[in-house]
ZAGU-905646 format. One record per residue (C-alpha): x, y, z. Coordinates in steps of 0.02 Angstrom, whole numbers, padded with zeros to 5 digits. Layout:
<nodes>
+--------+--------+--------+
!     c1 !     c2 !     c3 !
+--------+--------+--------+
!      X !      Y !      Z !
...
+--------+--------+--------+
</nodes>
This chain:
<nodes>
+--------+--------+--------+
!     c1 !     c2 !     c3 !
+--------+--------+--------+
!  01494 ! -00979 ! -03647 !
!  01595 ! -00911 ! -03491 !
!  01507 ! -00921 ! -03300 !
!  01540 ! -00880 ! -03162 !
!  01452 ! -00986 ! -03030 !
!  01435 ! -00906 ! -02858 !
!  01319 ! -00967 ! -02699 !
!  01328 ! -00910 ! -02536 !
!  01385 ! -01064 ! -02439 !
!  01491 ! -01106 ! -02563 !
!  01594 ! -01016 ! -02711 !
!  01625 ! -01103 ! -02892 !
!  01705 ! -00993 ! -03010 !
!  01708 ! -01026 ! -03198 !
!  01875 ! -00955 ! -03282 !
!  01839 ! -00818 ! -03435 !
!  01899 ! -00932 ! -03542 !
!  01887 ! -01123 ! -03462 !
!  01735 ! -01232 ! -03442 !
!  01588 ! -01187 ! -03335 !
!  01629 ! -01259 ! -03150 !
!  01810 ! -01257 ! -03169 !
!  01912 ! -01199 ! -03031 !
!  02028 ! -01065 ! -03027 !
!  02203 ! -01090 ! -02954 !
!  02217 ! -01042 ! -02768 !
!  02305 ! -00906 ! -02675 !
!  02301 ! -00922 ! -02474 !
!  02426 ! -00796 ! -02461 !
!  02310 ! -00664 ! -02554 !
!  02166 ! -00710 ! -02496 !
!  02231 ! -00682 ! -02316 !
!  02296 ! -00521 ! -02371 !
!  02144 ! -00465 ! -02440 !
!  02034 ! -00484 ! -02275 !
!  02189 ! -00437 ! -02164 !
!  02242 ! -00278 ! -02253 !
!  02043 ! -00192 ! -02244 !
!  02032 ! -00234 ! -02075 !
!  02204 ! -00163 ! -01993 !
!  02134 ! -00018 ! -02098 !
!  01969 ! -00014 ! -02008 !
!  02047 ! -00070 ! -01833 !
!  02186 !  00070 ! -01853 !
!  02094 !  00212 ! -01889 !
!  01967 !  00162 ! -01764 !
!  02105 !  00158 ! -01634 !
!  02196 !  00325 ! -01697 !
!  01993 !  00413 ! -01687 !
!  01974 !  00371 ! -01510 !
!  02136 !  00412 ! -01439 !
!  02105 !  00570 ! -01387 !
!  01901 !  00528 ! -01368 !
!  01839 !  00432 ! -01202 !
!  01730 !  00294 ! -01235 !
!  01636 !  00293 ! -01092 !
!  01586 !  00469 ! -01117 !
!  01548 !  00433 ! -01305 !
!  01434 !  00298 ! -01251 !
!  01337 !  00410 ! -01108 !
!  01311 !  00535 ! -01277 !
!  01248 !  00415 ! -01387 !
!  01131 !  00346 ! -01248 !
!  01061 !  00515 ! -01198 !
!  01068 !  00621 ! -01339 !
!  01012 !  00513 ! -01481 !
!  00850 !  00503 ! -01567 !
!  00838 !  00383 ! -01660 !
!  00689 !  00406 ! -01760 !
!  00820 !  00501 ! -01867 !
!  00920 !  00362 ! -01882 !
!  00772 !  00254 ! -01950 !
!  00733 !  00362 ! -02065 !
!  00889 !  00392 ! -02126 !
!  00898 !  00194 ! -02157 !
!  00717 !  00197 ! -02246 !
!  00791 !  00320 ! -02363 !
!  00966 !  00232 ! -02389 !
!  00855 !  00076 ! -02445 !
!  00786 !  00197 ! -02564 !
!  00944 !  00216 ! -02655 !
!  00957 !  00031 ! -02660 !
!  00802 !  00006 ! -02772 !
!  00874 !  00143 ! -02880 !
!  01025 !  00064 ! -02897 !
!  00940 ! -00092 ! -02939 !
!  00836 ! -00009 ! -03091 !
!  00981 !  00080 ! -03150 !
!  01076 ! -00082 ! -03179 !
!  00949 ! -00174 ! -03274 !
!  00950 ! -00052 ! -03378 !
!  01125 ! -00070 ! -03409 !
!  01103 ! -00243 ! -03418 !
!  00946 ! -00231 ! -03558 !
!  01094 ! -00150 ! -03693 !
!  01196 ! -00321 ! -03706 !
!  01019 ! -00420 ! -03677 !
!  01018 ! -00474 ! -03497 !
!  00838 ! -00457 ! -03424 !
!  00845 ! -00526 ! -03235 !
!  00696 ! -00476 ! -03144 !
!  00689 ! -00322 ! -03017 !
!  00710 ! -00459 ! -02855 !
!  00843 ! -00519 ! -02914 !
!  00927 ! -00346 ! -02971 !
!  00889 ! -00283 ! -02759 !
!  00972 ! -00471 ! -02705 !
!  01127 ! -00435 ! -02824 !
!  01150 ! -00240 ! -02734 !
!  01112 ! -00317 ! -02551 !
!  01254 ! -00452 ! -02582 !
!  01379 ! -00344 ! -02629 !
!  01351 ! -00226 ! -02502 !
!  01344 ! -00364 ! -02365 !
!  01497 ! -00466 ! -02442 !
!  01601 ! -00321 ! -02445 !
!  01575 ! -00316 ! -02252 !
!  01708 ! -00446 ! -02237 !
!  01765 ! -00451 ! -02408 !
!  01795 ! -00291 ! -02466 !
!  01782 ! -00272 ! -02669 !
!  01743 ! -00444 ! -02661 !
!  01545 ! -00391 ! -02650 !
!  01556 ! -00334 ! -02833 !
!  01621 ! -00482 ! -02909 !
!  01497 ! -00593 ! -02800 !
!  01341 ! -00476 ! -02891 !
!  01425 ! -00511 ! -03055 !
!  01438 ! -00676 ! -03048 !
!  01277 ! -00709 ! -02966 !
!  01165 ! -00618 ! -03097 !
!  01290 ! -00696 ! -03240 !
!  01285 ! -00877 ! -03145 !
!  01082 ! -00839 ! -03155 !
!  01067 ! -00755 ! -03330 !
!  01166 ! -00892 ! -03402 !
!  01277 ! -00721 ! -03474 !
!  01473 ! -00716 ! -03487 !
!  01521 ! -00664 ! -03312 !
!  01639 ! -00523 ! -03417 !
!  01500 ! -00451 ! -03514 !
!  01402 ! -00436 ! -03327 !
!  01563 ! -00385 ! -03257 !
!  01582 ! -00235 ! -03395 !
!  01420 ! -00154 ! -03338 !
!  01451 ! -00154 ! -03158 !
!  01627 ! -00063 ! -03208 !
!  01518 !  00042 ! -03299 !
!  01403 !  00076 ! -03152 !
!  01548 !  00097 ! -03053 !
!  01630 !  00237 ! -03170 !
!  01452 !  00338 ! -03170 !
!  01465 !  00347 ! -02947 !
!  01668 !  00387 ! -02955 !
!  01603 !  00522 ! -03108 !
!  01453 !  00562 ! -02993 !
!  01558 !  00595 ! -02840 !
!  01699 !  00705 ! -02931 !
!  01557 !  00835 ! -03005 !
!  01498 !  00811 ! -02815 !
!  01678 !  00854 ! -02754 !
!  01713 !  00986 ! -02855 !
!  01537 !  01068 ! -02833 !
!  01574 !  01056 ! -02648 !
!  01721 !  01166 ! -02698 !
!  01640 !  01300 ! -02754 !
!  01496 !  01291 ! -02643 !
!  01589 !  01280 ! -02460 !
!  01788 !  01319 ! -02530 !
!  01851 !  01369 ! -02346 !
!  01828 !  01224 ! -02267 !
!  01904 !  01110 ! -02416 !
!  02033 !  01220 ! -02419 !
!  02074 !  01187 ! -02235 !
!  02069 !  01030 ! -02263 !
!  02208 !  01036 ! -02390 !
!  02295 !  01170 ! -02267 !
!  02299 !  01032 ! -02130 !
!  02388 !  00904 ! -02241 !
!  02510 !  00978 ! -02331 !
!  02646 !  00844 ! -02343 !
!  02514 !  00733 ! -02437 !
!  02441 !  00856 ! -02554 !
!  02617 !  00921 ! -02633 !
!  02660 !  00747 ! -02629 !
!  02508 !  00683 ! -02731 !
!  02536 !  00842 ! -02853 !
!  02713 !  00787 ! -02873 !
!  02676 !  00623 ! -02925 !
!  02537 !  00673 ! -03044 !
!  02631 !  00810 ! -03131 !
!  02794 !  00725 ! -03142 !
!  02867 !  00668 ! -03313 !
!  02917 !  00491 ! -03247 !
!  02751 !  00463 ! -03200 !
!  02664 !  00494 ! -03371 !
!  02812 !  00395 ! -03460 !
!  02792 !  00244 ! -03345 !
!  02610 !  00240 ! -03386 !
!  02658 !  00273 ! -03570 !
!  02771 !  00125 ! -03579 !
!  02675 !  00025 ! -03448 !
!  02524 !  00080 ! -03580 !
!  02616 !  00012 ! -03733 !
!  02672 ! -00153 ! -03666 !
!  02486 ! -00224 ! -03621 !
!  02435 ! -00149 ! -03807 !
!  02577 ! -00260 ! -03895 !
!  02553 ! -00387 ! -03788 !
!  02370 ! -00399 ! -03818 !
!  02375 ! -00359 ! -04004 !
!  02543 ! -00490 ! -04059 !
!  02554 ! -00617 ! -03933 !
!  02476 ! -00784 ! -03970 !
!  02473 ! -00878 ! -03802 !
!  02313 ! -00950 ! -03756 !
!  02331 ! -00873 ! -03589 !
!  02354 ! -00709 ! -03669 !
!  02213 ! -00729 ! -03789 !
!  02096 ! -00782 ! -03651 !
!  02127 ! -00622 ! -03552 !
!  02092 ! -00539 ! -03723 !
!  01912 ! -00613 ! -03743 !
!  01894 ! -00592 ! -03569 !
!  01933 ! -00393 ! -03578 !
!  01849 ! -00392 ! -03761 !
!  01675 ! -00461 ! -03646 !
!  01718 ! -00308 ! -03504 !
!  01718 ! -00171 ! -03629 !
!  01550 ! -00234 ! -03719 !
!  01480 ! -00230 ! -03562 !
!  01559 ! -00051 ! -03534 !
!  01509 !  00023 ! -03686 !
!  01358 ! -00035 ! -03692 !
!  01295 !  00113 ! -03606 !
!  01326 !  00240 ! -03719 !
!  01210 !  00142 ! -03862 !
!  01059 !  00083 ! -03715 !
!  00884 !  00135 ! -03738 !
!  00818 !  00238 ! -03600 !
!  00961 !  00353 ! -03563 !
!  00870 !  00494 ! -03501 !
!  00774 !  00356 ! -03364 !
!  00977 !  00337 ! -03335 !
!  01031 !  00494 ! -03294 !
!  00860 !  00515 ! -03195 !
!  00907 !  00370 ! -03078 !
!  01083 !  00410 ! -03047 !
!  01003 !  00575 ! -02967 !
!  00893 !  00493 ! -02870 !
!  01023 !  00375 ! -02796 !
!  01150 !  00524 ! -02765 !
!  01012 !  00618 ! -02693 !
!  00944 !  00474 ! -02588 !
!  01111 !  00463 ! -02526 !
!  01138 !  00650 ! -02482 !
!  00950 !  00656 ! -02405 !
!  00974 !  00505 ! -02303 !
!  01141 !  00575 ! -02242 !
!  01087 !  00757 ! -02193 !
!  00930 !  00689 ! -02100 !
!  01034 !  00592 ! -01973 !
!  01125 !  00765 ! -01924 !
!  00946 !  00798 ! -01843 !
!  00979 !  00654 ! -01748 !
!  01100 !  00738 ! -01598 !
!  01067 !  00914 ! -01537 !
!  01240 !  00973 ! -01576 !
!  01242 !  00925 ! -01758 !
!  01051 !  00984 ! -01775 !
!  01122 !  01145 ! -01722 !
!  01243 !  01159 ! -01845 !
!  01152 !  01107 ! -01979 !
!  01056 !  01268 ! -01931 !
!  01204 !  01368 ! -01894 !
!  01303 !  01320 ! -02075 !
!  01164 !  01265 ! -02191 !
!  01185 !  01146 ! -02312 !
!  01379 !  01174 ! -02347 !
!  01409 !  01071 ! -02179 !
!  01310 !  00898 ! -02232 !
!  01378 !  00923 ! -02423 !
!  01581 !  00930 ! -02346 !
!  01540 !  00789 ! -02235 !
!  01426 !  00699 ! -02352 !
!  01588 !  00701 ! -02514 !
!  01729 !  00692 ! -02387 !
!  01645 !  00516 ! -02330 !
!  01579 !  00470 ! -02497 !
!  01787 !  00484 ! -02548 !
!  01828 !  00381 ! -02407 !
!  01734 !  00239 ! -02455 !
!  01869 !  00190 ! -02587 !
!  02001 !  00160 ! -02455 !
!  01999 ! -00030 ! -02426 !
!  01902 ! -00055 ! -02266 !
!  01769 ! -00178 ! -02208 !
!  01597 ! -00077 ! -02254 !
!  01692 !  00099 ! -02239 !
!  01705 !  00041 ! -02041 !
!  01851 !  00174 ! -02001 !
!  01879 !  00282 ! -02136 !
!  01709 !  00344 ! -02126 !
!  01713 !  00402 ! -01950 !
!  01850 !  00457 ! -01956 !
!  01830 !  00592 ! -02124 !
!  01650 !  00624 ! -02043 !
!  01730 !  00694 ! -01886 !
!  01864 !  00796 ! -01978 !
!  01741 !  00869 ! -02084 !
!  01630 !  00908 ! -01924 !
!  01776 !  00978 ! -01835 !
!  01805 !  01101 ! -01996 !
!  01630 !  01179 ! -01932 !
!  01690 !  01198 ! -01753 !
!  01623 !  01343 ! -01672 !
!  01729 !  01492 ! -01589 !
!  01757 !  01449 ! -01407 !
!  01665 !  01287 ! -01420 !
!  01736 !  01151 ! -01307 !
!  01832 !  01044 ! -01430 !
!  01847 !  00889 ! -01331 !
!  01672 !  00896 ! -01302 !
!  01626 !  00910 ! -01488 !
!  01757 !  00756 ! -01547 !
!  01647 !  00664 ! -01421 !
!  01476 !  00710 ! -01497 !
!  01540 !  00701 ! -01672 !
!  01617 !  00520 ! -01643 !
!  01460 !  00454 ! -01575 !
!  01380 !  00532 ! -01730 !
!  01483 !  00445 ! -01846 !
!  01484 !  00278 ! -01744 !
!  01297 !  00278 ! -01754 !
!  01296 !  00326 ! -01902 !
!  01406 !  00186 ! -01970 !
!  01333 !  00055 ! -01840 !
!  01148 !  00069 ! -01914 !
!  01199 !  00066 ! -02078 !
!  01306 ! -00092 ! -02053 !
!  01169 ! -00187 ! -01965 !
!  01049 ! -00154 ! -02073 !
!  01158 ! -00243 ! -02236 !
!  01200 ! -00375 ! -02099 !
!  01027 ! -00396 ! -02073 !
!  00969 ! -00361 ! -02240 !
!  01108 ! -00479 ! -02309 !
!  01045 ! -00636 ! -02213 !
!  00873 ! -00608 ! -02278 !
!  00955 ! -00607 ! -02439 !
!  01058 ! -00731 ! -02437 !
!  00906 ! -00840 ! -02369 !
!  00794 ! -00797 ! -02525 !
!  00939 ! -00848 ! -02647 !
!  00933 ! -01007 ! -02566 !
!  00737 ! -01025 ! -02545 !
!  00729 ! -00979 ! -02731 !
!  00855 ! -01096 ! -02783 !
!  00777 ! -01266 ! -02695 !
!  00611 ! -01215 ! -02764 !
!  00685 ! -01203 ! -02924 !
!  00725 ! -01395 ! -02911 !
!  00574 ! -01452 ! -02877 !
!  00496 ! -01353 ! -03023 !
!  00627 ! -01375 ! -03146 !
!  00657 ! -01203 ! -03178 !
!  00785 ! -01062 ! -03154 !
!  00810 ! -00952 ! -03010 !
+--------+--------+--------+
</nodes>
């Protein structure tokens, strides 16, 4: 049976196809570019957001004008969606016979969260392997459902996107307005003819490949992809489906709730909450959620910088623009501050427990 073996001092991974323990063949060079490449992301757009914003004055803002009581509670209901996210898995994890307990389920979603801080994407292979490394499961069987779980936000956040759309059109379509160059750009590459036949023949190579070649290697990565898409599909036979669906709103909507309460938290964006309604949380609240798939460490960058766009689409006739970058940037800084404390903080409790668990494990024989 395939593991994968992860800790958090120290990192043992068990090939798909090799023995338990062995390890994999290392890659400085991508490794290095994997850390480096999120965080000239992050560092880059933080630099680009605060050229034309003065620090000092953002600081004075965020000092003055924040409450944040609003910012606590924001972070009580964030945790929320954490727990959710935790059953939802399990029961993910129940169709191919993989019963961890709820702990470890909430350990598994605080990891990845905290590992992608300075790994990012690394976080969801660490919660693979660590429930699969504690399961005793085939890491790609594990690995399969959190693919799955990851299809249900992307599907989640494109009914989100294009609800958005209908709901508050202007300002998207602004948004499209102010980047032109990109948008024809992406439209040409997804409607062009040598795209789909690159993906066709791209397509039909890894099928042949798969299906006639005979080199262990090749079969490995077969069993290995055969173990991903059990885990996959196992959600469309699991028991409980409706408890499913029910969950994936309540993380979406802990999300969205824990997101519009913080706009109480300055008096500017309190009074445009009142001013717009919902429309202005719900642009804000998709244009960061699509952000979060640039590579970046924790969405540090990217998600200021889409938060204060999608402010700035709400900008008030005759309002003093500088004055509102300002407030908005010390929104989103606080904003993305909190939350990345509280997995920092969060993480090292987690982290702790893992290791707690695992040495009295030892002494009582048992699994942790």
């Amino acid at each position: 049976m395939s593991q994968t073996k992860i800790t958090t001092a120290n990192t043992t991974v068990g090939t798909a196809t090799g023995a338990p323990g062995q390890k994999p063949e290392r890659r400085p060079a991508s490794r290095i570019l994997q850390f480096i490449i999120p965080l000239v992301v992050s560092v880059g757009l933080c630099l680009a957001m605060f050229r034309d914003i003065d620090f000092h004055s953002m600081v004075e803002v965020i000092r003055h004008e924040c409450n944040f009581w609003w910012i606590g509670l924001m972070l009580a209901i964030s945790f929320l969606a954490i727990i959710f996210r935790a059953l939802r898995w399990g029961i993910q994890l129940r169709a191919v016979s993989i019963r961890p307990p709820l702990r470890a389920l909430i350990y598994s979603i605080v990891g990845t969260y905290a590992v992608n801080l300075v790994f990012p994407r690394l976080g969801e292979v660490w919660r693979t392997g660590y429930i699969a490394y504690r399961e005793q499961s085939p890491f790609s069987t594990v690995f399969g459902t959190m693919i799955a779980d990851r299809f249900a936000d992307l599907l989640t956040v494109a009914i989100l996107t294009t609800a958005t759309f209908v709901i508050a059109r202007d300002p998207l379509v602004a948004f499209v307005r102010t980047y032109p160059q990109a948008y024809n750009a992406m439209l040409d590459l997804a409607t062009s003819p040598f795209t789909w036949s690159a993906l066709l023949i791209i397509a039909t190579a890894i099928w042949l490949l798969l299906t006639r070649s005979k080199n262990r290697h090749i079969l490995g990565l077969k069993h290995f992809l055969s173990g991903i898409w059990q885990g996959f599909a196992a959600i469309a036979r699991m028991k409980g489906k409706f408890r499913w669906l029910l969950l994936t709103l309540c993380i979406w909507s802990a999300y969205f709730i824990s997101f519009a309460v913080a706009f109480n938290a300055f008096p500017m964006t309190r009074q445009l909450i009142h001013s717009n309604g919902l429309a202005l949380p719900l642009v804000c609240f998709v244009l960061t959620s699509i952000s979060m798939g640039i590579p970046s460490n924790g969405g540090i960058g990217p998600y200021q910088t889409t938060l204060l766009f999608g402010l700035l689409l709400f900008l008030p006739a005759g309002a003093d623009a500088t004055q509102f970058k300002t407030v908005g940037a010390a929104f989103g800084n606080v904003m993305i501050a909190a939350q990345t404390l509280m997995f920092i903080l969060l993480g090292l409790i987690t982290f702790a427990l893992i290791a707690l668990g695992k040495k009295n494990a030892k002494k009582k024989g048992i699994k942790t």
